[in-house]
C-alpha positions in Angstrom: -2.7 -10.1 0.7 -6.6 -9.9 1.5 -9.8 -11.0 -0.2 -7.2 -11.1 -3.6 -5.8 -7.7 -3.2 -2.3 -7.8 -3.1 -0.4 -5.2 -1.5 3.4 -4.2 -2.0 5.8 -2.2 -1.2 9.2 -1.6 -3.3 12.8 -0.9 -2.3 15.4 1.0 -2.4 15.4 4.8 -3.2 14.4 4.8 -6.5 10.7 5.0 -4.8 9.4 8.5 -5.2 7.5 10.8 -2.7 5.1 10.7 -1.2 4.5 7.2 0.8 2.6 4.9 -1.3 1.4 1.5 -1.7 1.2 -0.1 -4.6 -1.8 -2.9 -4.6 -2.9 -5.7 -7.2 -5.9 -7.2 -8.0 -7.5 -9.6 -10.8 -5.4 -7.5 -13.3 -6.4 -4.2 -11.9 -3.2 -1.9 -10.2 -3.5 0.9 -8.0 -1.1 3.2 -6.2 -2.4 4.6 -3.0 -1.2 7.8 -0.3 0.1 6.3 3.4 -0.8 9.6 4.3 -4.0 9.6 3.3 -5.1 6.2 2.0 -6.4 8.3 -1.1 -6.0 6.5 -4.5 -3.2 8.4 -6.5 -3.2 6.2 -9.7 -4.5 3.1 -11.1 -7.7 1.4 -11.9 -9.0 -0.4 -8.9 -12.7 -1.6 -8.9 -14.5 0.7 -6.2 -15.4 -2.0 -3.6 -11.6 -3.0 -4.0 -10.5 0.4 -3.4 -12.8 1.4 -0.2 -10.8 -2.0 1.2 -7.5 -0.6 0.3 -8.5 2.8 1.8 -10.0 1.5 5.0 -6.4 -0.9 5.5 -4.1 2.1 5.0 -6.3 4.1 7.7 -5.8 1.3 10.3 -2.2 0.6 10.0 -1.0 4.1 8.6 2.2 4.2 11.2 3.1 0.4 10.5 3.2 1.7 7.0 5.3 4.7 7.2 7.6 2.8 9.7 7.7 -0.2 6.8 8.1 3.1 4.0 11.5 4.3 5.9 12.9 0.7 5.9 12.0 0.3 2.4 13.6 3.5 1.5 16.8 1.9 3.2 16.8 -0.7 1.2 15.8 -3.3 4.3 12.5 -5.7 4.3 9.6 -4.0 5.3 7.7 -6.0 8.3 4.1 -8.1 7.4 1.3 -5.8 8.7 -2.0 -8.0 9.3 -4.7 -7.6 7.1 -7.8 -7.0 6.4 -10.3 -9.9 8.5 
């Protein structure tokens, strides 16, 4: 969680292709691209979304690494957030 975005990651195989995020804020849900950090769905505020795009960026192979482990069904690791 940063500045009230909160950022998850499900479990388990039932998780579709390709790596995403899911993130919460005030209400407002987005899904965004590992790969990319692009928005895929959702209705983030823009300032909210520039945040979520910029994390992704800077932690893109914790987040792939965390995507595989999720896919297995195991906890994903904390990745730091945004300062």
């Amino acid at each position: 969680m940063f500045y009230g975005i909160l950022i998850r990651m499900y479990l388990g195989n039932k998780e579709h292709n390709p790596p995403h995020i899911h993130a919460l804020y005030q209400g407002y849900k987005g899904i965004f691209a590992i790969k990319t950090g692009e928005k895929i769905d959702g209705n983030i505020p823009g300032d909210q979304e520039k945040m979520i795009t910029a994390w992704v960026v800077l932690h893109r192979a914790e987040l792939l690494a965390d995507w595989d482990l999720a896919q297995n069904g195991e906890l994903p690791y904390k990745i730091k957030p945004l300062d």
